[in-house]
C-alpha positions in Angstrom: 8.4 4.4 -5.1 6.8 6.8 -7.2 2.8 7.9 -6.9 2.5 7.1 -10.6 3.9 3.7 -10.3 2.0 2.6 -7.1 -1.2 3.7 -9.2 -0.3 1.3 -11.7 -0.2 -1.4 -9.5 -3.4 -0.6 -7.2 -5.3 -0.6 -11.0 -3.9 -3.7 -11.9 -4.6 -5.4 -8.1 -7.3 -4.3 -7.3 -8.9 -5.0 -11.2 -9.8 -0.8 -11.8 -10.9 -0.2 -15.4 -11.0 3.8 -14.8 -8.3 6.1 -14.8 -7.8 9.4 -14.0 -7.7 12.9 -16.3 -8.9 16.1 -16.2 -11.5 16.5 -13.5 -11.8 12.9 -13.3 -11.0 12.0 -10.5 -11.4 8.7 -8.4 -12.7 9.0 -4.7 -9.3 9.7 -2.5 -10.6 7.6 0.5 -10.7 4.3 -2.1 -7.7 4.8 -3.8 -6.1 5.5 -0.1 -7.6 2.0 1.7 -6.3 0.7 -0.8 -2.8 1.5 -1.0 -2.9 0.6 2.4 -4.3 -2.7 2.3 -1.9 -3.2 -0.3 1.2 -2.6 2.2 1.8 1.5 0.6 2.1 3.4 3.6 3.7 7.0 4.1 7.3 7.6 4.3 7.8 9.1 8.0 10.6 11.1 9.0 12.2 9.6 12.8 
């Protein structure tokens, strides 16, 4: 699945009114927990 289209869907469940452009940017380490916790984890080659 696409970066842009699991970001859509963190916003919507986890209820985030900010988005990013330019040089703002939300803190990585959130956005990451949270794609985890959602079930989004890396593709792994093996």
């Amino acid at each position: 699945m696409s970066a842009w289209r699991i970001a859509g869907i963190l916003h919507a469940l986890e209820g985030w009114d900010m988005h990013e452009c330019g040089d703002d940017m939300m803190d990585i380490e959130k956005s990451w927990s949270a794609a985890m916790k959602h079930g989004f984890v890396p593709l792994t080659k093996g």
